[in-house]
N, C-alpha and C positions, 0 to 999 in steps of 0.2 A: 927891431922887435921880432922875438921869431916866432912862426906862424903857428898856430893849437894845432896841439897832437890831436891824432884819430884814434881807430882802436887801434890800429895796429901797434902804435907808442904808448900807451896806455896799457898799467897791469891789468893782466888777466884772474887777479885775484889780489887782497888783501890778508889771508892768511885766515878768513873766516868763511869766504864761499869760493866753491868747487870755480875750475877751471875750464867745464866744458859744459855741453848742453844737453847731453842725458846721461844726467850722473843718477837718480834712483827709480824705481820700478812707477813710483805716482807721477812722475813728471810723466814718465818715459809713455804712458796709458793716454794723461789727457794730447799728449801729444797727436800718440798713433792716431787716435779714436776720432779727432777734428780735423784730419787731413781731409778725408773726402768733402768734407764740407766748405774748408778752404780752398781746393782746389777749385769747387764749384763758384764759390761767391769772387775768386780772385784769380780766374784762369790763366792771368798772364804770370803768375809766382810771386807775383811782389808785395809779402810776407814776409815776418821773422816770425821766430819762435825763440824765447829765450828761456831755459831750464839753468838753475841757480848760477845765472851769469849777471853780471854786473852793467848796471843802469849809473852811467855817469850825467850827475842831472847840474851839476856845478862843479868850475874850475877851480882848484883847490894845490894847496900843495902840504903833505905830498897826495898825488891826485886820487889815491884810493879815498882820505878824509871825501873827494865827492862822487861818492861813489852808493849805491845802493845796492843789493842783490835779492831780488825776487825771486821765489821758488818756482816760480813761470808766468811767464808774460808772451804778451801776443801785443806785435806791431802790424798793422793792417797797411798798404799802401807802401811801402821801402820795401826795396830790396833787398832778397836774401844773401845777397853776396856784396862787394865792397868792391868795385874795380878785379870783379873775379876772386877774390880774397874771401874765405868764410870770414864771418865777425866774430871775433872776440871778444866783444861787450857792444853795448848800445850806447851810443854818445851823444845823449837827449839835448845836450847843450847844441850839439853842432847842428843835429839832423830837424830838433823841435817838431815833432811828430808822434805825442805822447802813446802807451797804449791803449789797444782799448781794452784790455783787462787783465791785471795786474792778481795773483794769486801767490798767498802766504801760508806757510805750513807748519800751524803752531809746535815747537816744540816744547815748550818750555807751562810759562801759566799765563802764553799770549799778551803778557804786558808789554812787551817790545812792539808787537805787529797792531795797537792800541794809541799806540805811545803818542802824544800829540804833542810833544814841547817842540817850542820853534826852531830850526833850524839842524834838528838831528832827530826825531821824534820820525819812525817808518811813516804813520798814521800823518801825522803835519807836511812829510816831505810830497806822500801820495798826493793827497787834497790839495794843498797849496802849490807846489812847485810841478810834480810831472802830469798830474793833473787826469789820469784813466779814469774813463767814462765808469768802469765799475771796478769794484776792488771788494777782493773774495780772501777772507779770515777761516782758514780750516781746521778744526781743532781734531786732530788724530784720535788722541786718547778719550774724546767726548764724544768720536763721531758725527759731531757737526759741523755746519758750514755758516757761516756770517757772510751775507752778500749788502755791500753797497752803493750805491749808484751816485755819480755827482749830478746835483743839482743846483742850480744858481749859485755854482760854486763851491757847497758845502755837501760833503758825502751824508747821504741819506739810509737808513738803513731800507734793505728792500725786502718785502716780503714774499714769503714763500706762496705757489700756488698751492692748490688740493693735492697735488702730489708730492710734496714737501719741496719744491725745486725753485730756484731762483730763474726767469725767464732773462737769457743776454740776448736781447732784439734785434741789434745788428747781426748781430752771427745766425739768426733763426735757432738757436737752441735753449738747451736750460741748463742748469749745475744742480746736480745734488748728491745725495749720498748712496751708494748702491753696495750691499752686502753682497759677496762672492768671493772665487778663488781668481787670483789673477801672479802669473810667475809664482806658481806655488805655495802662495800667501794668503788666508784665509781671514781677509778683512777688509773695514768700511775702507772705499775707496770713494774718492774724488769722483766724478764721470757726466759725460755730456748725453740729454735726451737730446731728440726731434720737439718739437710742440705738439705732438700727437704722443707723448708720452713713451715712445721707441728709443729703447736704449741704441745708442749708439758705438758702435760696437769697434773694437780694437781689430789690426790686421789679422792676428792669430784667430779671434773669434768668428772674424768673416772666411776665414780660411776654415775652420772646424765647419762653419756654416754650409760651404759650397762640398764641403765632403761630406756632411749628412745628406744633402741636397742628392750628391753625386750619386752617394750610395742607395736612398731610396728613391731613386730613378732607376738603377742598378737591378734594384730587386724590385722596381715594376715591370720592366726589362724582363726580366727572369721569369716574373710571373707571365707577362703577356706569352715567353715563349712555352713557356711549360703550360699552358690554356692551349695555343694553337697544335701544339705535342698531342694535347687529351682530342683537339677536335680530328687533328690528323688519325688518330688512331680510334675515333666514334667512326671515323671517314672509312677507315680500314675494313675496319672489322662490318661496317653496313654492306661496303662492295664485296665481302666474304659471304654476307647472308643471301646478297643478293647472288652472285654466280652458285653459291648450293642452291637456289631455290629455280635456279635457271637449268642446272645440273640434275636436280630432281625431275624437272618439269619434261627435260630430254631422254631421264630415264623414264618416265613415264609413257612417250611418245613411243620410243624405241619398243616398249611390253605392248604398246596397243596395237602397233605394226604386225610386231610377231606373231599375237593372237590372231590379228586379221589374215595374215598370209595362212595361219597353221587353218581357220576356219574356211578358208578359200580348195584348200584343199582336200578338207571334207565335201565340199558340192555345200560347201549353206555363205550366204552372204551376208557379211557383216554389215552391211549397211541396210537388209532391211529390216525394215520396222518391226517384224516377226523375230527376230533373232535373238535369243537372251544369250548374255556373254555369259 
């Protein structure tokens, strides 16, 4: 008998989802945006990220029939690489380490990402067979988001807080839907809070961040020197008033002398009290 394929053996696509793992701009965002966060909760790396890559949850032939592909999934604990080999797909069958949240990007009118019939049903395969603690329905064109959590086995719908957002507890964040420009695109996008309701922000946006930061540092910088400039030259111009009034004071020394010498030489003394200058 010969021994299960990995991914390496295993196609990397079925003819219906992409071959690699940041293939569009919404993946590519929730990705960027939970790094920091992952890296926090899982410091030694051992994480996947999957962006429309395929989830083999059943052996099958030919083996795409057991195959699934999520618009992005997060495996927590496995590692990112395979014997140093990037992964090519997730081989739930071998590894059984389901994710912990599994995310769908309606295109269509979401009947497929819905679909509960046994045995090929997205919705049936989730819940019953790969089993993610939550599972997140995004609908582009309605700009919303469906979040659900498994409970006692059956996915539960989970509600929103006051902020419109789905809380994912393990991860310490939230999902929801955040209006803006991102890669030149002016629309609802996918996106991760804090639980303090702080967007969580993409590499580019932390980088726009540290250079507002940078530059009004820059121009307090500029200001603080152009303040010690004005006090430099308050400084100046005092030590100018002071030497003329020092200047003055020696001209005046100098005329009292003179007087006195020139009144010395008339026979009268300046110094006594009879004397009017």
């Amino acid at each position: 008998m010969s021994p299960s394929p990995d991914h390496t053996q295993l196609p990397e696509t079925d003819g219906t989802f992409v071959k690699n793992f940041q293939e569009h701009p919404q993946s590519i965002l929730l990705t960027d945006s939970i790094g920091p966060v992952l890296r926090q909760l899982y410091p030694d790396g051992d994480y996947c990220i999957g962006q429309d890559c395929g989830i083999y949850w059943r052996q099958d032939n030919p083996p795409e029939r057991g195959a699934i592909a999520p618009d992005w999934f997060l495996v927590p604990e496995v590692p990112a690489l395979l014997d140093g080999v990037t992964r090519r797909s997730y081989v739930f069958w071998r590894e059984l380490m389901a994710p912990l949240i599994v995310l769908e990007f309606v295109s269509g009118d979401g009947h497929e990402e819905r679909d509960k019939t046994p045995q090929q049903g997205k919705f049936w395969i989730y819940e019953r067979i790969i089993r993610p603690p939550f599972y997140g329905i995004y609908e582009v064109k309605k700009a919303s988001v469906e979040v659900y959590e498994l409970v006692h086995g059956h996915y539960q719908p989970l509600s929103a807080n006051q902020r419109g957002h789905y809380s994912i507890a393990p991860l310490n964040v939230e999902l929801g839907i955040w209006r803006g420009a991102y890669q030149n695109l002016e629309l609802p996008w996918l996106r991760w809070w804090d639980h303090e309701g702080n967007l969580i922000l993409s590499g580019e946006e932390r980088a726009e961040q540290e250079h507002q930061r940078a530059e009004q540092e820059h121009q307090r910088a500029e200001q603080e020197h152009q303040r010690a400039e004005q006090e430099h030259q308050r400084a100046e111009q005092e030590h100018q008033q002071a030497e003329q009034e020092r200047q003055r004071a020696e001209q005046e020394r100098q005329r009292a002398e003179r007087l006195a010498a020139l009144l010395r030489e008339h026979g009268i003394d300046p110094d006594s009290p009879s004397t009017t200058p």
